[in-house]
C-alpha positions, -999 to +999 in steps of 0.1 A: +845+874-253+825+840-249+803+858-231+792+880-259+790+853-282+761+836-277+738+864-271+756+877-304+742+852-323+706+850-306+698+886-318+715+877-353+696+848-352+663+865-343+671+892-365+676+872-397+644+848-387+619+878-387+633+891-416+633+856-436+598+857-423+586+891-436+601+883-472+593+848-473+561+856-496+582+877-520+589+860-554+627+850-549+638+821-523+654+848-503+633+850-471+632+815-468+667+809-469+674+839-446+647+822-421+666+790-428+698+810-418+683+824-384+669+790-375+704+777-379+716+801-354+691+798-328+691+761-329+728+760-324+725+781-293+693+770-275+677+739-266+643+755-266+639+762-294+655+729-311+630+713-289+606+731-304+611+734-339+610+697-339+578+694-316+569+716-348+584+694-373+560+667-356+528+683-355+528+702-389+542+672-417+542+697-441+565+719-431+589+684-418+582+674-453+596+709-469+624+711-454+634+675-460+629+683-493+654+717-494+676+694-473+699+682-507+699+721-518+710+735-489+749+742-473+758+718-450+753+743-419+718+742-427+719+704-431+727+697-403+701+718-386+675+707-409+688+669-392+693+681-357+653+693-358+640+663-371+616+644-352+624+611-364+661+618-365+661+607-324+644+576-330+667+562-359+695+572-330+682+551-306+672+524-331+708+530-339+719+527-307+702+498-291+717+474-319+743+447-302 
């Protein structure tokens, strides 16, 4: 059963992404929270592409900046992924960390 998890909830992942993406210019919030929902999933399951949402999270402020600003709205599922991607969110570990 573990074994079908996790590609389980890639293709769910993937799924709801490209669909979050296709109605993200639609009037209602929908597609964005149904991209926010796939990224959730896909971050929870790969390193790849946590590593690169926040390598894109570092080279694109604006989209960093929207989702820290969705971040209060959100459930905490998505919180936590919105925290887990953020590029300065290792650097206030460490910071964190390195204190005696």
């Amino acid at each position: 059963m573990k074994r079908l998890k996790r590609p389980i909830k890639l293709a769910v992942g993937w799924l709801f992404f490209l669909i979050g993406l296709i109605s993200a210019p639609l009037p209602l919030p929908l597609g964005q929270l149904l991209a926010l929902i796939g990224l959730s999933l896909l971050v929870s399951e790969s390193y790849m592409i946590c590593m690169f949402t926040r390598k894109l999270r570092r080279n694109f402020p604006l989209v960093s900046r929207m989702m820290d600003r969705i971040k209060p709205f959100v459930p905490g599922f998505l919180k936590s992924t919105i925290e887990d991607t953020d590029p300065r969110h290792l650097s206030q570990v460490a910071l964190i960390q390195d204190r005696p």
